[in-house]
Structure formats: structure tokens, C-alpha cells
C-alpha positions as CSV (number, residue, x, y, z in Angstrom):
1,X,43.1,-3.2,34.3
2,X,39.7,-3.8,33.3
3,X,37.1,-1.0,34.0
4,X,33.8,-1.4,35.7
5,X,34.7,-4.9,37.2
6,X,31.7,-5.8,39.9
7,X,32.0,-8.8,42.2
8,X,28.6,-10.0,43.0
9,X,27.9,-12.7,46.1
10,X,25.2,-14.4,47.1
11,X,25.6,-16.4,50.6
12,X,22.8,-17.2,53.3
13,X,22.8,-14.9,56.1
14,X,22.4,-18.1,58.5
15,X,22.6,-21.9,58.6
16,X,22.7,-25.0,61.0
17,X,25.9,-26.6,61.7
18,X,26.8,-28.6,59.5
19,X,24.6,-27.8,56.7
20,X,25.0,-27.2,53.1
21,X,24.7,-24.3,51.4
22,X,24.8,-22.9,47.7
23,X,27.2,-20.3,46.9
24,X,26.7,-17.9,43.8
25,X,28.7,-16.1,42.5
26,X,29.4,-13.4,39.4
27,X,32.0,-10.7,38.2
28,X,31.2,-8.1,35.7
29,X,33.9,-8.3,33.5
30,X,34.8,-7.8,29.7
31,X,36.5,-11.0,29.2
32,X,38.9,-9.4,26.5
33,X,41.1,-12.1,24.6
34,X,43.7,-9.7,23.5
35,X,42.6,-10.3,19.9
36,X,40.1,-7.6,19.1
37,X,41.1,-4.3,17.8
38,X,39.4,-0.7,19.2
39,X,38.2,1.7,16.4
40,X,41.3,3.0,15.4
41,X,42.6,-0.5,15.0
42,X,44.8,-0.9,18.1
43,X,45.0,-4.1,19.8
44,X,42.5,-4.1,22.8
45,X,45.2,-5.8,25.6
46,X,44.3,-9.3,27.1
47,X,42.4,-9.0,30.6
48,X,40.9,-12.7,31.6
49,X,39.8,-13.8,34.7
50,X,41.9,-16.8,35.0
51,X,41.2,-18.2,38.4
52,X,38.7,-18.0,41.4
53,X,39.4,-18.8,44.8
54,X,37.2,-19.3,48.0
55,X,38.1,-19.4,51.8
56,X,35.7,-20.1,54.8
57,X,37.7,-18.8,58.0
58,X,41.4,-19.1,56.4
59,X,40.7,-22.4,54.5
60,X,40.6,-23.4,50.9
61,X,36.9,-24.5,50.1
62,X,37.7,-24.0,46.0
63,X,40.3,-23.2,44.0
64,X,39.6,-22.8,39.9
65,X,41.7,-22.2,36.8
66,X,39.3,-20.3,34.5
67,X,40.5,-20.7,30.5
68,X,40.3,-18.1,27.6
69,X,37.1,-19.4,26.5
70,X,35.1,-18.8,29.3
71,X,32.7,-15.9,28.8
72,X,32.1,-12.3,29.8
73,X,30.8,-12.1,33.5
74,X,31.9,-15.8,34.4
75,X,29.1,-17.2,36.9
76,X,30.4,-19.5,39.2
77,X,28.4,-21.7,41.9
78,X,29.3,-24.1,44.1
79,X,28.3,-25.9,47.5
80,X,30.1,-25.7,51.0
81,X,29.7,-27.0,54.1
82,X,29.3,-24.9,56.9
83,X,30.3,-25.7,60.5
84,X,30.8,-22.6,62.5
85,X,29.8,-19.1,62.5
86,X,33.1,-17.4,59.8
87,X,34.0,-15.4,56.9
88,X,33.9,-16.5,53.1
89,X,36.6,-14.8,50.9
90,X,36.4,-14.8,47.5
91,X,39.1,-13.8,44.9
92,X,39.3,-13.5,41.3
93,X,43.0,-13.3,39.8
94,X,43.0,-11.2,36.4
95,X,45.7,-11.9,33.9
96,X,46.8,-8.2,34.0
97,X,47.7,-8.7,37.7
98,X,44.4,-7.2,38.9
99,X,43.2,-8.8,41.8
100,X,38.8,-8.6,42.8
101,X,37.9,-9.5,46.3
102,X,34.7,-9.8,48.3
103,X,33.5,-11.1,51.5
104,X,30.2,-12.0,53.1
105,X,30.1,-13.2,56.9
106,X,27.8,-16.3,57.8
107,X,26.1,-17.6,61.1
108,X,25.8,-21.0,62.6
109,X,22.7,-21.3,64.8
């Protein structure tokens, strides 16, 4: 399991119904490819964030397969449209098996 590993989220506290809004997103996280070695030359073991998922009120808004080369912290943003007042969930998936998870409400005026 990776150490220090922070999900950050930034969703509007409010929209219209209907609207659009921009979802960013980051996790603090070492990235490591299994190929380095520590300083008394042990293999430092493979921890990748390999995919990201997002659900507004128990449905799929984006689903992402993240590949080795993507770099440390992986930002992430994306668009959703918003109808009623509800829940994002957001998930990272580490290859290790650790799983990162974070929510943030939003309202519908």
C-alpha cells in the first residue's frame, strides 16, 4: 500500500438543473513502476493507480483505465451534467489492491 495517498476534490457547492459543471480532481500518490530499487538495492514494489471511477447518485458518469506511464499525482478533470440535488463518488483502484475513495454532495436550485 502506498503511504501518504490524498484524494483531493473540487465540485461546486450548487448548480441549476441541468447545468454543467467541471470536476477536478487529484491523488497524491508515488506512482511507483516496480522498477526502481531503494538504497539498499531492493526492488521498490509496483503501486499504480490504474483506474478512476465517478458516480452521481448510484450512476456511472466516468469510468478510466490509467496506464503505467501516467505520472505521480495523476490530475484528472472532467465535465458532468447535473440534474438533481445527489452525491458524486469518486474511486481510484491501486494495483496493490488499495482502494481511495471520496465524496462531495451537490445542490440543484
Amino acid at each position: 500500500m502506498a503511504q501518504d495517498v490524498k484524494p483531493r476534490v473540487k465540485v461546486p457547492s450548487s448548480a441549476a438543473a441541468g447545468e454543467v459543471v467541471t470536476i477536478k480532481t487529484l491523488i497524491s500518490h508515488p506512482m511507483e513502476s516496480g522498477q526502481r530499487k531503494d538504497s539498499s538495492g531492493n526492488v521498490i514494489p509496483r503501486s499504480i493507480i490504474n483506474r478512476f471511477t465517478c458516480d452521481f447518485n448510484g450512476q456511472n458518469v466516468i469510468d478510466v483505465t490509467l496506464e503505467p506511464a501516467i505520472s505521480t499525482n495523476p490530475y484528472i478533470e472532467f465535465d458532468a451534467k447535473v440534474d438533481a440535488t445527489g452525491e458524486f463518488k469518486f474511486t481510484w483502484y491501486d494495483d496493490d489492491g488499495s482502494v481511495y475513495e471520496d465524496t462531495k454532495p451537490i445542490e440543484v436550485a
